[in-house]
C-alpha positions, -999 to 999 in steps of 0.1 A, spaced: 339 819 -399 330 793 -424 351 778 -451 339 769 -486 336 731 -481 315 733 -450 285 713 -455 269 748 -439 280 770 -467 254 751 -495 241 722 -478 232 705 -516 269 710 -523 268 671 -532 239 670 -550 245 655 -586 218 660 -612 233 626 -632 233 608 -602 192 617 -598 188 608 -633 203 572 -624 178 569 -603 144 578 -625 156 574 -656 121 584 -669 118 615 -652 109 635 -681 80 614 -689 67 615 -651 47 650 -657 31 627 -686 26 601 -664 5 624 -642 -11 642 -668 -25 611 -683 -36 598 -649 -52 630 -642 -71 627 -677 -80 594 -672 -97 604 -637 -112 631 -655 -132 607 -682 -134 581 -657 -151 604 -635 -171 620 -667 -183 585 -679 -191 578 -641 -216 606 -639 -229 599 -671 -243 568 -663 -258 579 -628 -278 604 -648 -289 577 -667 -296 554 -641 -317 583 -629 -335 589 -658 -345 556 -663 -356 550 -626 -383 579 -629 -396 562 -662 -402 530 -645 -420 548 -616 -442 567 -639 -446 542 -658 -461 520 -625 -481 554 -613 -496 552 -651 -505 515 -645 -519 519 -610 -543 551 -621 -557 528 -647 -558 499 -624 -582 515 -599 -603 533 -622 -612 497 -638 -614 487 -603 -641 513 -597 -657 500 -629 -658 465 -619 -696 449 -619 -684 419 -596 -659 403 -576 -649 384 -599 -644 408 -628 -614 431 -594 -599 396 -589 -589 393 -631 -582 431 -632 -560 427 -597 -543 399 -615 -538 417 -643 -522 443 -623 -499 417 -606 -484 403 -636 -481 439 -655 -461 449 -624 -438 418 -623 -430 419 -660 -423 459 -659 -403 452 -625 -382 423 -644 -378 444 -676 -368 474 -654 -342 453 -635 -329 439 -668 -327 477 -681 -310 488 -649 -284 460 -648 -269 468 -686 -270 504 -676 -248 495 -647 -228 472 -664 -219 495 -695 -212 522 -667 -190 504 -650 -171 492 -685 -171 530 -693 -160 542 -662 -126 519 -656 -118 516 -690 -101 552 -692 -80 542 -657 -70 509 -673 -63 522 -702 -32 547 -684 -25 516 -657 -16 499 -693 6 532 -704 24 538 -672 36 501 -668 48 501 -702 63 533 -700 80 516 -667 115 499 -669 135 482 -643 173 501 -638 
């Protein structure tokens, strides 16, 4: 037979609900805590497939672009009367390629770039809330 202040009777006998609060004093906000961190994953993650998409996009356009080039290329190849007329229009082909390559490269990097910018800024956005939010006991 048990008596009513065995710890067996109601083990959280002790348990204070003040005494918890002592200890996070901000637990009302933590559900807001996680529902902003969840948010911010959500647009982080948003922004972050957003910019692949682009990234995407903008790869095929460079390679159609360079298909484009290379048709043209070899039907003026076929055209050409002598040696030296393919050497000029191989030439020409070489530096058309680098420039589109560089110009490609130079759209690629922004796109990353403002990806990037996009993707954290929603995360360090709710780092920024959460540790003001935060205070010492």
């Amino acid at each position: 037979m048990t008596t009513g202040t065995s710890p067996f009777t109601n083990p959280f006998a002790s348990f204070n609900a003040e005494t918890l609060k002592g200890y996070l004093p901000q637990s009302d906000s933590m559900g807001a805590l996680a529902r902003g961190a969840m948010e911010a994953s959500t647009a982080s993650t948003r922004a972050s497939v957003k910019g692949m998409q682009e990234a995407g996009q903008n790869l095929m356009s460079q390679m159609k672009e360079q298909m484009t080039l290379s048709v043209e290329t070899g039907k003026k190849l076929s055209e050409a009367g002598s040696l030296e007329d393919a050497i000029k229009i191989q030439t020409g082909f070489m530096k058309s390629t680098l420039e589109a390559n560089l110009k490609g490269f130079s759209q690629f990097t922004k796109l990353y770039t403002d990806t990037m910018r996009e993707t954290f800024a929603p995360l360090a956005k709710q780092a920024k809330d959460a540790t003001k939010s935060t205070k010492l006991v």
